[in-house]
Z-matrix of the N, CA and C atoms (Angstrom, degrees):
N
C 1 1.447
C 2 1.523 1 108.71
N 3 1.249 2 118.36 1 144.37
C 4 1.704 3 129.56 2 -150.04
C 5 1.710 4 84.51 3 -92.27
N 6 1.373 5 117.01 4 130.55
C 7 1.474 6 124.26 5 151.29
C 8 1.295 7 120.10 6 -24.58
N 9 1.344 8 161.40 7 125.38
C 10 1.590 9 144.14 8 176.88
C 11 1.482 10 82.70 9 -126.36
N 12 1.211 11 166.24 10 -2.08
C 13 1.438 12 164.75 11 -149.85
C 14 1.505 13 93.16 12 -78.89
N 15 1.475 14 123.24 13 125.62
C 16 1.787 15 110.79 14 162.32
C 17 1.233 16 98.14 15 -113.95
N 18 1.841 17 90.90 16 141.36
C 19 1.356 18 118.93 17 -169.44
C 20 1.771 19 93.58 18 -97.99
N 21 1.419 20 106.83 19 135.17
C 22 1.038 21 128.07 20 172.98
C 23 1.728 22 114.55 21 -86.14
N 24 1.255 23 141.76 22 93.01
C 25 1.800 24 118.55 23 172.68
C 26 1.098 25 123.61 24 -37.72
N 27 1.323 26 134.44 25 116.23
C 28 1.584 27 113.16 26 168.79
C 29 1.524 28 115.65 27 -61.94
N 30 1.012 29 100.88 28 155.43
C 31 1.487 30 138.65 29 -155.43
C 32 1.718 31 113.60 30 -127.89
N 33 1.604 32 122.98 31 87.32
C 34 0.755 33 134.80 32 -179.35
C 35 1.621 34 118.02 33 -39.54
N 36 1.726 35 160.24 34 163.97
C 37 1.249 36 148.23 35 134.41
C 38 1.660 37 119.61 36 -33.43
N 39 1.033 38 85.69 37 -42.19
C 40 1.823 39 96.11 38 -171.93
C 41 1.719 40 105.69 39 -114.34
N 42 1.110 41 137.33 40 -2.16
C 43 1.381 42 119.41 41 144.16
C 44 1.158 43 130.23 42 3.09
N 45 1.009 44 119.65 43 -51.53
C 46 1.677 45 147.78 44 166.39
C 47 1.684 46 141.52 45 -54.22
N 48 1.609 47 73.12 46 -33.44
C 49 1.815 48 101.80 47 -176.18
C 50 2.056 49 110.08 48 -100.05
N 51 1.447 50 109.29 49 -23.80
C 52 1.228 51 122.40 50 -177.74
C 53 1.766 52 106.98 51 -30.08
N 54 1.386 53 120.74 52 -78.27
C 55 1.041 54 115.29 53 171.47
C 56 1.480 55 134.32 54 -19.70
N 57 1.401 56 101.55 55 -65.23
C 58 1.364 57 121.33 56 162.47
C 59 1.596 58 129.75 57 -23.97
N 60 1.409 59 80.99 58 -70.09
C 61 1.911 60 99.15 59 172.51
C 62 1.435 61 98.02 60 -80.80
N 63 1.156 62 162.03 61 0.26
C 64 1.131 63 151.02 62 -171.84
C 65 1.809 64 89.99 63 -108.94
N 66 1.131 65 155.59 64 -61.45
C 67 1.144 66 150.12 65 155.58
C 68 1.175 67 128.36 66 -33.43
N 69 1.626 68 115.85 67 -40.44
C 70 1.334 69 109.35 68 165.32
C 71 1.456 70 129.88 69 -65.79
N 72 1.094 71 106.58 70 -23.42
C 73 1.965 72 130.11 71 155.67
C 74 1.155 73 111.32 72 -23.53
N 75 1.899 74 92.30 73 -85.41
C 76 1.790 75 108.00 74 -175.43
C 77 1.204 76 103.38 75 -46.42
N 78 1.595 77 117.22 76 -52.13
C 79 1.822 78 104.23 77 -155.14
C 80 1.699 79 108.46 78 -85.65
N 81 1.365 80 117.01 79 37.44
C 82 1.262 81 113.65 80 -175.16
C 83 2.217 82 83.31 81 -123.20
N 84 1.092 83 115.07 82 -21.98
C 85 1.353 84 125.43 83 173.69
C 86 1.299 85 78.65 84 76.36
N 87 1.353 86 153.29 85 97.90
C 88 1.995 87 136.54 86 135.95
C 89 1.678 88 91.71 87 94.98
N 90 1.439 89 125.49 88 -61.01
C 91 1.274 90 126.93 89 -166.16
C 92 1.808 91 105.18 90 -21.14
N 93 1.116 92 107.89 91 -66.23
C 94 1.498 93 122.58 92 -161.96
C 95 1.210 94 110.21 93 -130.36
N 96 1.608 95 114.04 94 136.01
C 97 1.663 96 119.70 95 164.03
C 98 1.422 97 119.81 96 -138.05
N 99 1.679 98 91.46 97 110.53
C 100 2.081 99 99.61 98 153.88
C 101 0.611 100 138.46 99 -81.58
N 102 1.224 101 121.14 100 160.63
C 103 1.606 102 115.21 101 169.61
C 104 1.793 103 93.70 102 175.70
N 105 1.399 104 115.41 103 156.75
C 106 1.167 105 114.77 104 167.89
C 107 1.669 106 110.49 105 -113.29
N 108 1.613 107 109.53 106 146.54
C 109 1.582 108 118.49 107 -179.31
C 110 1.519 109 100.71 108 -88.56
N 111 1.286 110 118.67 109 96.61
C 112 2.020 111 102.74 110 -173.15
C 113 1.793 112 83.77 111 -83.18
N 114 1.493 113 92.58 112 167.96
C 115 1.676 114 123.00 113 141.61
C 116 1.588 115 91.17 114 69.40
N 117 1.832 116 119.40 115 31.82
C 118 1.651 117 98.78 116 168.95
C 119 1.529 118 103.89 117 -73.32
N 120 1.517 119 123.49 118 174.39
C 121 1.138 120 119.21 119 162.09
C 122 1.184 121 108.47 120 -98.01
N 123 1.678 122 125.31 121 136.49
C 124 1.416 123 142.41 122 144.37
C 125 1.241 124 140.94 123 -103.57
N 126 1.577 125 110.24 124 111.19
C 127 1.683 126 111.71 125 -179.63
C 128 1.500 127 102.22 126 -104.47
N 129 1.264 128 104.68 127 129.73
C 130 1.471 129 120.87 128 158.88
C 131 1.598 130 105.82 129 -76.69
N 132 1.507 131 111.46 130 136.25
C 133 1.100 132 111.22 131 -173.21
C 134 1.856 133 115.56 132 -148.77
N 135 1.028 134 98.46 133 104.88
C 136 1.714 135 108.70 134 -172.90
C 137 1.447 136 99.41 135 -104.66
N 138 1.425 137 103.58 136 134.53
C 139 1.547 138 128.33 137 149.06
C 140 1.656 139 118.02 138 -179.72
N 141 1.156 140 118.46 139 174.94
C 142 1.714 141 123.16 140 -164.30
C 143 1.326 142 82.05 141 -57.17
N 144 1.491 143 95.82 142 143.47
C 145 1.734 144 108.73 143 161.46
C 146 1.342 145 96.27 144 -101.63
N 147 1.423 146 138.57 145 29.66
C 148 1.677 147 114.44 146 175.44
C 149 1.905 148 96.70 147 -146.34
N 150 1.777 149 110.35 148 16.77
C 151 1.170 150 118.75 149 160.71
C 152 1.544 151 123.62 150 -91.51
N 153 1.149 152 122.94 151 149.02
C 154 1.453 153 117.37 152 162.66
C 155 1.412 154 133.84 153 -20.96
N 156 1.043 155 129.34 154 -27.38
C 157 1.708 156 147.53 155 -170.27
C 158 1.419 157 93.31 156 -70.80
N 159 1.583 158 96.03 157 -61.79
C 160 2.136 159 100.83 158 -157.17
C 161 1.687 160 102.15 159 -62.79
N 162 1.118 161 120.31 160 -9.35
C 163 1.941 162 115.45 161 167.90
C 164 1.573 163 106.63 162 -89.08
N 165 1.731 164 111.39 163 -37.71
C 166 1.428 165 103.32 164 179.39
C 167 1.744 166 124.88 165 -73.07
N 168 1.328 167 102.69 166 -24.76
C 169 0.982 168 117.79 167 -156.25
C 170 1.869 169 89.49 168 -88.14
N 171 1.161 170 110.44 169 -45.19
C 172 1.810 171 106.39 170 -179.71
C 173 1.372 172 110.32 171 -78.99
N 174 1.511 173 122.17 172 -14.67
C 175 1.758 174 106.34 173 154.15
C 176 1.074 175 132.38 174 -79.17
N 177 1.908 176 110.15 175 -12.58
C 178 1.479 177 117.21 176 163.11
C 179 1.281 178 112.50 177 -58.82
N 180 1.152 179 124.81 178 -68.91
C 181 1.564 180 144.04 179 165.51
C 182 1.656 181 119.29 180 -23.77
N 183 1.135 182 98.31 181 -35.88
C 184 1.850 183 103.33 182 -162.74
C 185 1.176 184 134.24 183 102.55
N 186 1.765 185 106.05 184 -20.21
C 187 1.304 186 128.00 185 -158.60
C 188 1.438 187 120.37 186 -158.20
N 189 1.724 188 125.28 187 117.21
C 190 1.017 189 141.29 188 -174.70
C 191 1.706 190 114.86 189 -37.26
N 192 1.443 191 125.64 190 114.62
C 193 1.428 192 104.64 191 172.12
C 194 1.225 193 110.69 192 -81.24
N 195 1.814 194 109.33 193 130.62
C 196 1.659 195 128.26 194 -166.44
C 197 1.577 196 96.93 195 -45.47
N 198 1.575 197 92.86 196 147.49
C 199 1.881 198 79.88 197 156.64
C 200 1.725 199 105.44 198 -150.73
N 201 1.298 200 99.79 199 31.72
C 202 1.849 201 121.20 200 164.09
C 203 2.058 202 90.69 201 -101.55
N 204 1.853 203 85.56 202 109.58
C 205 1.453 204 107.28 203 163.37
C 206 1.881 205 104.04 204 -25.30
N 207 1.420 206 105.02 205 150.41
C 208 1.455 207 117.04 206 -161.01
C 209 1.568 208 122.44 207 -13.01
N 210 1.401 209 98.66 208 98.09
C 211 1.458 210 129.03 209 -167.13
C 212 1.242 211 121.45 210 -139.07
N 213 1.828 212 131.23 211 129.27
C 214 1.261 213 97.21 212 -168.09
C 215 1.706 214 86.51 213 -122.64
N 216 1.614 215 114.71 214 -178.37
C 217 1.436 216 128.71 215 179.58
C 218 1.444 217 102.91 216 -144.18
N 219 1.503 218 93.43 217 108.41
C 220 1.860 219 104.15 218 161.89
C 221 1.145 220 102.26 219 -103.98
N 222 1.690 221 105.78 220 163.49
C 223 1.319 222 118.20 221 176.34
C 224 1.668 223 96.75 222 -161.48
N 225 1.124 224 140.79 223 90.00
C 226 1.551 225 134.52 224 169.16
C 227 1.890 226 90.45 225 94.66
N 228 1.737 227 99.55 226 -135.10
C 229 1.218 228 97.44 227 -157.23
C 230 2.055 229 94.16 228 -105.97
N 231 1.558 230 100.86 229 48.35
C 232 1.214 231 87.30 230 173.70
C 233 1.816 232 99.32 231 -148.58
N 234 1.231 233 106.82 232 173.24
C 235 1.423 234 121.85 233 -154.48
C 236 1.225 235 130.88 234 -143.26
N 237 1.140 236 134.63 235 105.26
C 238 1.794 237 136.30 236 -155.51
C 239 1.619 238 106.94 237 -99.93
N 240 0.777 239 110.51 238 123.09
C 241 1.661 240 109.98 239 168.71
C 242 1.172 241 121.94 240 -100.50
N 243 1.521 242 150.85 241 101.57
C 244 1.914 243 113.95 242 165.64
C 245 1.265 244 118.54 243 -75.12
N 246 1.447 245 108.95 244 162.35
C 247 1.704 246 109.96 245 -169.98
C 248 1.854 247 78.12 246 -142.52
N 249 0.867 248 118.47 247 -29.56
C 250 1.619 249 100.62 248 -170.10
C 251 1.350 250 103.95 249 -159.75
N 252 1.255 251 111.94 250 175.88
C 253 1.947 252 106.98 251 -168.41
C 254 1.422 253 113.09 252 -82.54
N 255 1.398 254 116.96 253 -3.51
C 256 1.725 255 121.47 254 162.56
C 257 1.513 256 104.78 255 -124.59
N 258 1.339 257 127.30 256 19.49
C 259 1.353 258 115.52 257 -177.77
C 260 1.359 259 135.01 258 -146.91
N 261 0.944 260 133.96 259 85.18
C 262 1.727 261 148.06 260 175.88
C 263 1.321 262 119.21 261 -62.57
N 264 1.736 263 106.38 262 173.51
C 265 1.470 264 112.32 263 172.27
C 266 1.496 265 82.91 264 -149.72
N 267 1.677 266 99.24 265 115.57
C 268 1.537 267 122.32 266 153.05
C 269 1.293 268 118.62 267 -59.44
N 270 1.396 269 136.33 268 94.01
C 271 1.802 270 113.90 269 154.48
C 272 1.123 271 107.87 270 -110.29
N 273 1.423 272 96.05 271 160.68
C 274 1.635 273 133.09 272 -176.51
C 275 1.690 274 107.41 273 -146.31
N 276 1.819 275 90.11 274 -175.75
C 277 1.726 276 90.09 275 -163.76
C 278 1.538 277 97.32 276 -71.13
N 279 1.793 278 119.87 277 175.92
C 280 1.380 279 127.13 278 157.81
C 281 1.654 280 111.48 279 -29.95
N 282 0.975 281 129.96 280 162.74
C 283 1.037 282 161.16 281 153.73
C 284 2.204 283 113.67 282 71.35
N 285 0.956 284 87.46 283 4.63
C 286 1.494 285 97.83 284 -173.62
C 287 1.546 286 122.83 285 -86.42
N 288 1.123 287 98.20 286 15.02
C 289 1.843 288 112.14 287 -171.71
C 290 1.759 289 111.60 288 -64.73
N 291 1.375 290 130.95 289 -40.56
C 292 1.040 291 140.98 290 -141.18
C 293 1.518 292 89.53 291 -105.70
N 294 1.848 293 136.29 292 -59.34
C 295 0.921 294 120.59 293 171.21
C 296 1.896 295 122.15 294 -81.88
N 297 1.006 296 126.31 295 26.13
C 298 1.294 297 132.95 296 160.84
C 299 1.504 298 106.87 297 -121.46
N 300 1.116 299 137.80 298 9.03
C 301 1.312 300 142.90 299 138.41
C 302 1.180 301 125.48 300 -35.05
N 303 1.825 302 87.66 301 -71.70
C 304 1.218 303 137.62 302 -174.52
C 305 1.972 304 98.12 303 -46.88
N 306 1.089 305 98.85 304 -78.83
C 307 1.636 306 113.70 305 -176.41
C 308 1.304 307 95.91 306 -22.73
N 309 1.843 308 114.27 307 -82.66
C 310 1.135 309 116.60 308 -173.98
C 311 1.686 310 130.86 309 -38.49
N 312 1.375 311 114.50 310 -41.79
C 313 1.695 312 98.77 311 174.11
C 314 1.662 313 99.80 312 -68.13
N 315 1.243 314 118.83 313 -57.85
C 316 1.128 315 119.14 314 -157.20
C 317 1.667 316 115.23 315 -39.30
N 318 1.025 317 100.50 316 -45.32
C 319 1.671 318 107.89 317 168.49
C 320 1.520 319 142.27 318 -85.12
N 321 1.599 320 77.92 319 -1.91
C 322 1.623 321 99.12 320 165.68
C 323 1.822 322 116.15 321 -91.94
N 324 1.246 323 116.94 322 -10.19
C 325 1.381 324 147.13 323 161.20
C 326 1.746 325 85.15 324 54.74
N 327 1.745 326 117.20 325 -137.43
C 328 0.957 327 101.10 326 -168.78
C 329 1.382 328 110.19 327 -92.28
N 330 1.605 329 121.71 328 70.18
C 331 1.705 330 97.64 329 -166.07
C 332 1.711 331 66.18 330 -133.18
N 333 1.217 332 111.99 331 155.87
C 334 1.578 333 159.76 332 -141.69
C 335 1.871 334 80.58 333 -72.62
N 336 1.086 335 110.43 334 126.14
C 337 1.950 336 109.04 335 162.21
C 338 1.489 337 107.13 336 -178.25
N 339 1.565 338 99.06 337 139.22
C 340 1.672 339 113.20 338 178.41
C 341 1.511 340 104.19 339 -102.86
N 342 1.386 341 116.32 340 112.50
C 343 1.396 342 109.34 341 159.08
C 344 1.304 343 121.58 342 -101.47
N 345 1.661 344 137.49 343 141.43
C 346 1.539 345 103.34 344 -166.54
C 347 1.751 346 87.03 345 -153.92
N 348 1.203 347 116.87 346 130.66
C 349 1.815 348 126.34 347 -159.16
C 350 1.472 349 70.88 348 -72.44
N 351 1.732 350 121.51 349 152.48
C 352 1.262 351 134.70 350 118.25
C 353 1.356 352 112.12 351 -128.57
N 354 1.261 353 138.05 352 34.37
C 355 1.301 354 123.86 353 160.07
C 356 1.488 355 122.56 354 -63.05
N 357 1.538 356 125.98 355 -4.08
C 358 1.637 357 113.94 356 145.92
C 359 0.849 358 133.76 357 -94.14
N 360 1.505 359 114.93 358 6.96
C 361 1.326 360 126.90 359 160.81
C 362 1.689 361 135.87 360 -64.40
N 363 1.627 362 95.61 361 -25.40
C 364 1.449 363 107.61 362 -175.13
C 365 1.536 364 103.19 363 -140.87
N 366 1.368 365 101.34 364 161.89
C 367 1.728 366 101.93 365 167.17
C 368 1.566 367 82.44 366 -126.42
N 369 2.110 368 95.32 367 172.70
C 370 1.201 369 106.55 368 177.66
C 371 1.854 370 112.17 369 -127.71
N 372 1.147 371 108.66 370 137.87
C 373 1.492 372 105.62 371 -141.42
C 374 2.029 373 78.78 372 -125.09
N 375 1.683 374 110.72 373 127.18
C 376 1.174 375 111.86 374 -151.88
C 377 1.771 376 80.22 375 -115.81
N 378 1.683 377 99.92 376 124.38
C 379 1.696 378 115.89 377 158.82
C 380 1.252 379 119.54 378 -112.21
N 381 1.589 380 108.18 379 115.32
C 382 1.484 381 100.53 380 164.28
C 383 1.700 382 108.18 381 -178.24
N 384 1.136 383 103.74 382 -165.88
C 385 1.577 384 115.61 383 -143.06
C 386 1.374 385 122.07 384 117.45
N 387 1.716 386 114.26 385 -176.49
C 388 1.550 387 109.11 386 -179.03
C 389 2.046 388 112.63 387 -58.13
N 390 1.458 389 97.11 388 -46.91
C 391 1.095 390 107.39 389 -159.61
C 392 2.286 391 121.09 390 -80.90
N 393 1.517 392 87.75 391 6.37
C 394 1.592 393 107.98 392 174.37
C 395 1.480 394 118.68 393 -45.88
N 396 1.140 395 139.83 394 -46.71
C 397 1.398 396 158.80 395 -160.25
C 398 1.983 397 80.83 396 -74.31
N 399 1.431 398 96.04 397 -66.88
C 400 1.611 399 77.98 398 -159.83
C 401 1.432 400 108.09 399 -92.75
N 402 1.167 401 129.17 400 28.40
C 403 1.616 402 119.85 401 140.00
C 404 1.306 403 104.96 402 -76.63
N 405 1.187 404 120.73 403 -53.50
C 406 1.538 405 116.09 404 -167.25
C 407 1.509 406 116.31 405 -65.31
N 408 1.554 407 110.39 406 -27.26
C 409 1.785 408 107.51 407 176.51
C 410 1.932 409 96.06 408 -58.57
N 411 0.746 410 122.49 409 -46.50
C 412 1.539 411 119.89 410 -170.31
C 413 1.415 412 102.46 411 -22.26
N 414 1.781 413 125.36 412 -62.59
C 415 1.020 414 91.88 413 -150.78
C 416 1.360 415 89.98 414 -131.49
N 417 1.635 416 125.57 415 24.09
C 418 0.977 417 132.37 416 169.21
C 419 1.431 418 128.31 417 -104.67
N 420 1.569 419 110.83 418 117.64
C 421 1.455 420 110.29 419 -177.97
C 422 1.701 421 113.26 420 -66.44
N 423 0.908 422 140.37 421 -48.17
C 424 2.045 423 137.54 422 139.70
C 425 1.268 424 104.43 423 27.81
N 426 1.662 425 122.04 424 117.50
C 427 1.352 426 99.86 425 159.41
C 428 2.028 427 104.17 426 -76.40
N 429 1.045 428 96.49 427 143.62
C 430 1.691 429 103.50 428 -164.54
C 431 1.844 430 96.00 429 -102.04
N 432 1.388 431 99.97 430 -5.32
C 433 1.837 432 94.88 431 168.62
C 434 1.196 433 138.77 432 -18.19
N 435 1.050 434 171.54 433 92.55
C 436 1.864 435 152.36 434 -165.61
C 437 1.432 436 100.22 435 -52.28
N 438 1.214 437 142.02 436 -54.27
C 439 1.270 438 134.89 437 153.85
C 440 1.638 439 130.88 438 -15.91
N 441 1.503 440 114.40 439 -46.61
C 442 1.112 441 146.04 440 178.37
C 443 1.621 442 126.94 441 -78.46
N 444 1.664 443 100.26 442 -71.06
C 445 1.466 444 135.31 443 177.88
C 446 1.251 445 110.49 444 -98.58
N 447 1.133 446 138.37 445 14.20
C 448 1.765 447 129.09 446 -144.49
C 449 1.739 448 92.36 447 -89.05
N 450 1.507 449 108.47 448 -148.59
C 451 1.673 450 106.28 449 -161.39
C 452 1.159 451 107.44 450 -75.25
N 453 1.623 452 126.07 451 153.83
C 454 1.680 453 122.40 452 158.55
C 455 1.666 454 96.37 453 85.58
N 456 1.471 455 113.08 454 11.37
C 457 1.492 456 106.40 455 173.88
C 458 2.208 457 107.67 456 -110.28
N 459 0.956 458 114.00 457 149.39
C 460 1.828 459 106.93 458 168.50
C 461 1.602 460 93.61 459 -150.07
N 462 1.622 461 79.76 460 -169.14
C 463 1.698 462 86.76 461 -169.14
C 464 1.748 463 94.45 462 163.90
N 465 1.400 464 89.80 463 133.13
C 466 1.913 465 108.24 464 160.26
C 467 1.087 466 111.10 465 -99.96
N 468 1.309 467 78.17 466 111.81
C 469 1.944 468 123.77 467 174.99
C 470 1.189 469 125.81 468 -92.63
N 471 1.439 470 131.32 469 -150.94
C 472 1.396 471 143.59 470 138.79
C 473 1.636 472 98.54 471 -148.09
N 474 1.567 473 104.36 472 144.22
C 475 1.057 474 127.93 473 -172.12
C 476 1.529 475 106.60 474 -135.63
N 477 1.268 476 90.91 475 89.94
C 478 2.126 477 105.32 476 170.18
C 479 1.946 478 83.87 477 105.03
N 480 1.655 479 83.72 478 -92.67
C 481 1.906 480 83.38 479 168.02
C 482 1.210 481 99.47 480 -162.53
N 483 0.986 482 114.72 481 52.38
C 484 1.781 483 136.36 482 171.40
C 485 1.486 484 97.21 483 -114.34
N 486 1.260 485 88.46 484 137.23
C 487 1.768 486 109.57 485 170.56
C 488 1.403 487 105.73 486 -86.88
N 489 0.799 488 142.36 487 170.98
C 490 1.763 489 145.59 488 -145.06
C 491 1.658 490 115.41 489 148.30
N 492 1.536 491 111.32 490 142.21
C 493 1.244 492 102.30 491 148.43
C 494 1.500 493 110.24 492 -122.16
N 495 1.551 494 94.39 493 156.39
C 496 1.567 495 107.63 494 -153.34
C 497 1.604 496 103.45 495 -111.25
N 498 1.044 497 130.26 496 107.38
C 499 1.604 498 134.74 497 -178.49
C 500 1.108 499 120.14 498 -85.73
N 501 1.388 500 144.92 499 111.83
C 502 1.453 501 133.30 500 140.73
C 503 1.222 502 133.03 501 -22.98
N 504 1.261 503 149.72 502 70.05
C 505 1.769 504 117.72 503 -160.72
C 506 2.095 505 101.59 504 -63.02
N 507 1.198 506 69.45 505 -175.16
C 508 1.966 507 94.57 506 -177.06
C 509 1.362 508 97.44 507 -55.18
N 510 1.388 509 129.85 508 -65.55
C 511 1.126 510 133.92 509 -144.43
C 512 1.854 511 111.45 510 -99.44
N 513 0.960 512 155.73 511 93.54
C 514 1.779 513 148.00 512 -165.12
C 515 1.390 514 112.55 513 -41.96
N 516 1.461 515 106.76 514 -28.94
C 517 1.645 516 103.71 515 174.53
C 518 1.430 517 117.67 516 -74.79
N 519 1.579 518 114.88 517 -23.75
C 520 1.283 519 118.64 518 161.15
C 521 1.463 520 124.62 519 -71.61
N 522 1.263 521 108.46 520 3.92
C 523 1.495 522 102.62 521 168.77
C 524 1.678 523 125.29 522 49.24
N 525 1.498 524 137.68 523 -127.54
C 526 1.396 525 110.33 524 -143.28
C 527 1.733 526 86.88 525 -154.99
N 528 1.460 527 103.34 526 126.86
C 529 1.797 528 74.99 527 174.29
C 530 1.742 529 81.19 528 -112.18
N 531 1.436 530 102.31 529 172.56
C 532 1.534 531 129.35 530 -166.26
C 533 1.479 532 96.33 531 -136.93
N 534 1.830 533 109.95 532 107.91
C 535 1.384 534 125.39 533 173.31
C 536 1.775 535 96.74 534 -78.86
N 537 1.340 536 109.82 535 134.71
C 538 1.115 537 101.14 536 172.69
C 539 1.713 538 112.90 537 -148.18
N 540 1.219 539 131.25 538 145.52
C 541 1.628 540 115.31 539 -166.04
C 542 1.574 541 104.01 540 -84.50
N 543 1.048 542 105.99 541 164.50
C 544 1.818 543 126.45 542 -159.32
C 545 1.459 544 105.95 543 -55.60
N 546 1.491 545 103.40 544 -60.82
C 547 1.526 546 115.21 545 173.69
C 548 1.988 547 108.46 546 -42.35
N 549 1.329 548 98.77 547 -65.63
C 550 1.589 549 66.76 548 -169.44
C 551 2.261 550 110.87 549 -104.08
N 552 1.236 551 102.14 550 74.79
C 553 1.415 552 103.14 551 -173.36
C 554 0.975 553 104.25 552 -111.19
N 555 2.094 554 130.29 553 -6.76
C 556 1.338 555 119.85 554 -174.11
C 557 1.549 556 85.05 555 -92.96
N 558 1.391 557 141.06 556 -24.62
C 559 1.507 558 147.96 557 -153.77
C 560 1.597 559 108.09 558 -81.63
N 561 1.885 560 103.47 559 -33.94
C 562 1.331 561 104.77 560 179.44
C 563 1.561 562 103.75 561 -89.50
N 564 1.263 563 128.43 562 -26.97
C 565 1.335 564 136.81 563 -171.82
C 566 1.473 565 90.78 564 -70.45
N 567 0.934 566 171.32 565 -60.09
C 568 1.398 567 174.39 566 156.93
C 569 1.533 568 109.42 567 -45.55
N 570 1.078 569 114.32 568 -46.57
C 571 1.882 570 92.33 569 154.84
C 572 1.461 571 135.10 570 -62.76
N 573 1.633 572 100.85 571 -42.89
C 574 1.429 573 103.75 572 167.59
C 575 1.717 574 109.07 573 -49.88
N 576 1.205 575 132.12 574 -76.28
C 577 0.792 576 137.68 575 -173.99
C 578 1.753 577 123.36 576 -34.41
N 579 1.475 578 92.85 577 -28.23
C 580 1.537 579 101.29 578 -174.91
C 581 1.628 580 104.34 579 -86.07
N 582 1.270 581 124.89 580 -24.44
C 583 1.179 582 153.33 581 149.55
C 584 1.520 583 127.03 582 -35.68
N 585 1.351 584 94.91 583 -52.68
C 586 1.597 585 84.69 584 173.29
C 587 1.607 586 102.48 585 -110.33
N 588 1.013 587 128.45 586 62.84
C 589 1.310 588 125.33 587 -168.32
C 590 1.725 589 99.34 588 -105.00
N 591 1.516 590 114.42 589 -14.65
C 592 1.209 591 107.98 590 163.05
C 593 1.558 592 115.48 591 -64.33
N 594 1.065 593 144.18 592 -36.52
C 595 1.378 594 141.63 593 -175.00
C 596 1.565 595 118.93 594 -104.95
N 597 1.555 596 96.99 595 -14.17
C 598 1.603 597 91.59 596 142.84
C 599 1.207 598 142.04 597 -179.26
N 600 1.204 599 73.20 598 65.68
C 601 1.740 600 99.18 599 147.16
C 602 1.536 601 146.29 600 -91.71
C-alpha cells in the first residue's frame, strides 16, 4: 500500500529573515555577524545534581553537567547550559532529539529525571564578530565584559524585551548565540538589526 502521509518541510521562525541578517553582515564589512542556527535540539533536563544520575548521566553525554551558577560545558557537538541548581538545557545539532533522549533516561536508570524536548520552542539566533559586545550592550543590562561575560559563561536575560538566554561560546571569535522562543524571534531579529545599524548602515 502506497505511502499517502504529506510531509510538511520544516520551516525554520526566521526563514524569512535570512536575507536580512545575511546583508546586514556584508554591510557591517567583519564588524558584525547574523545569522540564525534553526532546528538545534533542546532538552530541558532536571534532576538532583548531588544524586547518582548527574555522574551517570554526564558520562552518557561526554560531558559533566555544570553546576557553577551560569556556566556552560561543551564537549564535541554537544552543549550544557545551567539554568538552575537541578536544571539544564542540553543542545546538540538538528535532528538528534530522540537518540539523546534516549542516552539521558537510560543513564539516569531508576533515579528520579525530567527530560522534556523544547527545541520548537526556541530558535537560536547567532551574534558575533568584533563589534558583538556592543550590539548586545544595547539592550542588555549584563555586564557583557570578557572579564565578566567572557567564554563558558550564559544567563537569562532580556534582550530589547525578550527573555533569552545569552551564551558565550568557547571561542570570542565565535561570538554569542541568543536562545530565544519562536513567538518573539521576528521582534528580536528586528531589534538586533536595528541595533547594529551603526556598523551597518
Amino acid at each position: 500500500m502506497a505511502d499517502t502521509a504529506v510531509t510538511t518541510p520544516l520551516r525554520s521562525p526566521l526563514a524569512h529573515a535570512a536575507g536580512r541578517l545575511a546583508a546586514a553582515t556584508r554591510a557591517s564589512g567583519g564588524a558584525v555577524r547574523l545569522a540564525e542556527l534553526p532546528f538545534l535540539t533542546q532538552l530541558n533536563v532536571r534532576l538532583d545534581p548531588k544524586g547518582a544520575a548527574a555522574d551517570t548521566v554526564g558520562l552518557a553525554l561526554g560531558l559533566p553537567l555544570p553546576v557553577e551558577p551560569d556556566t556552560v560545558v561543551r564537549a564535541g557537538e554537544l552543549t550544557a547550559l545551567w539554568l538552575g541548581p537541578d536544571e539544564w538545557l542540553v543542545v546538540g545539532p538538528p535532528g538528534g532529539r530522540q537518540g539523546l533522549e534516549s542516552r539521558i533516561r537510560e543513564a539516569a536508570g531508576g533515579e528520579p529525571v525530567s527530560v522534556i524536548d523544547v527545541s520548537a520552542q526556541r530558535t537560536t539566533l547567532l551574534v558575533a564578530g568584533p563589534r558583538a559586545r556592543d550590539v548586545l550592550a544595547h539592550g542588555c543590562s549584563l555586564d557583557l565584559h570578557p572579564r565578566v561575560f567572557g567564554p563558558g559563561r550564559c544567563a537569562q536575560t532580556n534582550l530589547g524585551r525578550a527573555q533569552v538566554v545569552l551564551v558565550a561560546r568557547d571561542d570570542p571569535r565565535a561570538g554569542f548565540w541568543v536562545l530565544v522562543r519562536s513567538s518573539f524571534a521576528d521582534y528580536l531579529t528586528d531589534w538586533l538589526l536595528d541595533a547594529a545599524v551603526e556598523w551597518t548602515g
